[in-house]
C-alpha positions as CSV (number, residue, x, y, z in Angstrom):
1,X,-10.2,-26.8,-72.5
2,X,-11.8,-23.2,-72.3
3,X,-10.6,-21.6,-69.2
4,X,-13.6,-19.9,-67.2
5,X,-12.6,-16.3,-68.4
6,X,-15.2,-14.8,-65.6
7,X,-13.9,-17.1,-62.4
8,X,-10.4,-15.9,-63.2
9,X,-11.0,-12.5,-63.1
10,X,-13.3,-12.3,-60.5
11,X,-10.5,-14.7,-58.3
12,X,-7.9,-12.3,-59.2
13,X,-9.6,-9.0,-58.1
14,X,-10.4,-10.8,-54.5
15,X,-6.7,-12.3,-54.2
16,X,-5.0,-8.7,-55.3
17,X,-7.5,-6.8,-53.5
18,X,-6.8,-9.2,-50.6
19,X,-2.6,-9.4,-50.7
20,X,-2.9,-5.3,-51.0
21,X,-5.1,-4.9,-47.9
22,X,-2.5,-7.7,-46.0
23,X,0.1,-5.6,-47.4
24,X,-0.6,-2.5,-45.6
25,X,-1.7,-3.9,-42.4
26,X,1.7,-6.0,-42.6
27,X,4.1,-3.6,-44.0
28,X,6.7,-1.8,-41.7
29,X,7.8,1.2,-43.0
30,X,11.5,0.4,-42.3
31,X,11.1,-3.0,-44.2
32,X,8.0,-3.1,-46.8
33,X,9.9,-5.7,-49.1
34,X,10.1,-8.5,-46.3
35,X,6.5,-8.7,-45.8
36,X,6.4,-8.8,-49.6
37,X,8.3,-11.8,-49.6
38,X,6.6,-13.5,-46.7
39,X,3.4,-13.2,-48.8
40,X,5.8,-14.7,-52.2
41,X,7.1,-17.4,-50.0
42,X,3.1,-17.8,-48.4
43,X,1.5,-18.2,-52.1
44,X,4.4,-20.2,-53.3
45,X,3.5,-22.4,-50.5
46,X,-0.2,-22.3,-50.7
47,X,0.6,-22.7,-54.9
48,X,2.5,-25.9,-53.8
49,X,0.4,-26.8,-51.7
50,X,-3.2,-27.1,-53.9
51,X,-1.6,-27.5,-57.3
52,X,1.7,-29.8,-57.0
53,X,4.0,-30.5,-59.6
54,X,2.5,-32.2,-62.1
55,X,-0.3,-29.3,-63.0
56,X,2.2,-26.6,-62.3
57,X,3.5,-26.7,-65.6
58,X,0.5,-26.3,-67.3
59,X,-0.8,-23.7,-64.9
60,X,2.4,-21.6,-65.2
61,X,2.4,-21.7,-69.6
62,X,-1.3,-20.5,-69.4
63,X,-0.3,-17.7,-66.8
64,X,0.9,-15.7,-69.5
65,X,-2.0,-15.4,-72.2
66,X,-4.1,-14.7,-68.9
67,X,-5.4,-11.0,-69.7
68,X,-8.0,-9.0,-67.2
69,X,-10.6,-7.2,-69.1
70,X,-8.6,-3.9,-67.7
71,X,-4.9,-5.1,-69.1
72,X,-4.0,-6.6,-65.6
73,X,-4.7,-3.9,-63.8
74,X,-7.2,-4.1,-60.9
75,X,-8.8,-0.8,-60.6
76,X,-9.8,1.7,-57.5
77,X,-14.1,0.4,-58.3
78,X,-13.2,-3.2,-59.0
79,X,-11.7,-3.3,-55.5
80,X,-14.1,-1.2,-53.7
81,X,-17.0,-3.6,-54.7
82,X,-15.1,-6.4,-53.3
83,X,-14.5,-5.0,-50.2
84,X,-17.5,-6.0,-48.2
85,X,-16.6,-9.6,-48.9
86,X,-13.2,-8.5,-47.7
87,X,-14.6,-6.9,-44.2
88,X,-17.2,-9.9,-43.8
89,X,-13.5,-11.7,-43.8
90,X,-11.7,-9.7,-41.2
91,X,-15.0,-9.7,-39.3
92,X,-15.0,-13.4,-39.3
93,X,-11.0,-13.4,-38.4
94,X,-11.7,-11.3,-35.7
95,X,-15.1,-13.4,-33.9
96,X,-12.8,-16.4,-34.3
97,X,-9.7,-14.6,-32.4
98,X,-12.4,-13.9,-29.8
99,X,-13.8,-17.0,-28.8
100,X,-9.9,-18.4,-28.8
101,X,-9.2,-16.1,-26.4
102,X,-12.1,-16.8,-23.9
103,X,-11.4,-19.1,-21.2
104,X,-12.4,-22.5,-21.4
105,X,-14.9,-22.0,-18.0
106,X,-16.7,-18.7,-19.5
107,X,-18.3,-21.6,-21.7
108,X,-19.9,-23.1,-18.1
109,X,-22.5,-21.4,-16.7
C-alpha cells in the first residue's frame, strides 16, 4: 500500500513546527530536557492512544524509509507558512480559556 507521500510531509511540518513552538513556551531554562520528555511521554501516549499495538509494528518498520523532500529537516519557510494555522490554534486555545473562565451568571442577562 502506497503511503500518501504529500499527507506525511505536510503532517510532519505542522507536528514539528507545533512540538518546537510548545517547546519554547514550555521550556525552563534551568530544565529544557524535562519539558522534552513531557512532550516524549505526551506523544508516546497520544501514539498509544490512536494507533495501539497491533499497527504499531508496522507503523514503526515504515518510520525509517520515511524521507521529507528536505532530508528530514523542516526548514525556517516550511514553518513560517504554517504558522498562521498554528496562531488560528493558540487563538482558538485562548477564546476557549476565556469563556471557561467566565462565570456561569455572565451567561444570564
Amino acid at each position: 500500500m502506497a503511503a500518501d507521500v504529500d499527507t506525511i510531509e505536510r503532517t510532519s511540518i505542522v507536528a514539528y513546527t507545533l512540538l518546537n513552538e510548545l517547546h519554547d513556551v514550555l521550556a525552563l531554562p534551568k530544565a529544557p530536557d524535562d519539558v522534552t520528555l513531557g512532550i516524549l511521554m505526551g506523544l508516546s501516549m497520544f501514539m498509544d492512544d490512536k494507533v495501539g499495538p497491533m499497527r504499531s509494528k508496522r507503523l514503526m518498520s515504515e518510520a525509517p524509509t520515511i524521507v521529507l523532500k528536505t532530508d528530514a529537516h523542516v526548514t525556517s519557510d516550511q514553518m513560517q507558512r504554517i504558522m498562521p494555522v498554528l496562531r488560528a490554534f493558540g487563538d482558538h486555545l485562548k477564546d476557549m480559556r476565556a469563556k471557561a473562565a467566565r462565570p456561569v451568571d455572565d451567561a444570564v442577562a
